[in-house]
N, C-alpha and C positions, 0 to 999 in steps of 0.2 A: 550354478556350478557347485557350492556349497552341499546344495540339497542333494545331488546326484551324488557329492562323496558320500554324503552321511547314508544313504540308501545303499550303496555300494561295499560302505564298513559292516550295514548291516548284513547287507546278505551273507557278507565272509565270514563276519561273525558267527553266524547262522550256523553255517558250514562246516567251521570248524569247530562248534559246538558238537554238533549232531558227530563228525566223524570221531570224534572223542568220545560218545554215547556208545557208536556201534564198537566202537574197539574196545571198550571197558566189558559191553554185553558179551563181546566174543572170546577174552578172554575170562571173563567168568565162567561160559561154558565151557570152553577149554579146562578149566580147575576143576569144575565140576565131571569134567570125564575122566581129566587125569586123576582124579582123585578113588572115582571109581573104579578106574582099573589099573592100579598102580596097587602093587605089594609091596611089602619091605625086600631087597635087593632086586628087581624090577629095573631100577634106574641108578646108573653112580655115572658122578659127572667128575672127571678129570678138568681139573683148572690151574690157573696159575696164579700166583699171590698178584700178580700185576694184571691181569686182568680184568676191565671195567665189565664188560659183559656177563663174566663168571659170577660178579657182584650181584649183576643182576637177576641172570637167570637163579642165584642161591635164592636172593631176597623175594622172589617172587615165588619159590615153588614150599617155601618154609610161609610164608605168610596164608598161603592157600592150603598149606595141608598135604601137601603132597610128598610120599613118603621118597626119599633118595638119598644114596650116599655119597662122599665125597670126599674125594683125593687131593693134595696138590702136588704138583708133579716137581715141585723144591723143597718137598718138605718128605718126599716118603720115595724112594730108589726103585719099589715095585712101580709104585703110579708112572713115574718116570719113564719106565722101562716098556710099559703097555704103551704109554702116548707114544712111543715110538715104535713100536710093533706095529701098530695102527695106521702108520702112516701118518698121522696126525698134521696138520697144515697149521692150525693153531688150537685155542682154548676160547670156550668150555668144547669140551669134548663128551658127548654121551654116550654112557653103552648101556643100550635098552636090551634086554632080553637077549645081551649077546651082539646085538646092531649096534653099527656106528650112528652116531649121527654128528656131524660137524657143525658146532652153534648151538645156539638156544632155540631150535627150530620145534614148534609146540603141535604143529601137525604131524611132521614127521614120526614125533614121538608117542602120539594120540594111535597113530594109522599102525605104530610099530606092537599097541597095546592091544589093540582095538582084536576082541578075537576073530577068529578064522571064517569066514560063511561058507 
């Protein structure tokens, strides 16, 4: 019985190694696209000082390079005033080229970049 746990932790182990591989490779290419097709005002993310995700989505798109600007909707009455023109549901909020997008959603905003065919 012993043996079958330990064969069993391994495989999980395995697993969730490798799913932790593809997800780091995916979001590197992700950086690598956004990077490439991201200009300066391209992307500003509307956020809130309470926001965990907003944390995120900053600390991740500033660690890779990716050029965007950023608001907090308790710190500045225009930002405030767009998140709700928006309609906005919550934060982070992005306005890609003019599009919403609701979340730190990194395809969304790749597809919103990604030029015309």
């Amino acid at each position: 019985m012993a043996k079958e746990l330990w064969s069993l932790a391994a495989v999980v182990g395995v697993a969730l190694l490798a799913q932790s591989g593809f997800r780091h490779l995916s979001e590197s290419r992700d950086a690598e696209r956004m990077v490439a097709l991201a200009r300066p005002g391209d992307i500003r993310m509307i956020s809130s000082e309470t926001c965990p995700w907003c944390t995120v989505a900053r600390r991740w798109m500033q660690a890779e390079g990716v050029p965007f600007e950023e608001c907090l909707i308790e710190r500045d009455t225009a930002c405030a005033d767009e998140f709700r023109a928006r309609g906005a549901a919550g934060t982070p909020l992005l306005v890609v080229r003019g599009h919403t997008v609701l979340g730190f959603d990194r395809g969304e905003v790749l597809r919103i970049l990604e030029p015309s065919r």
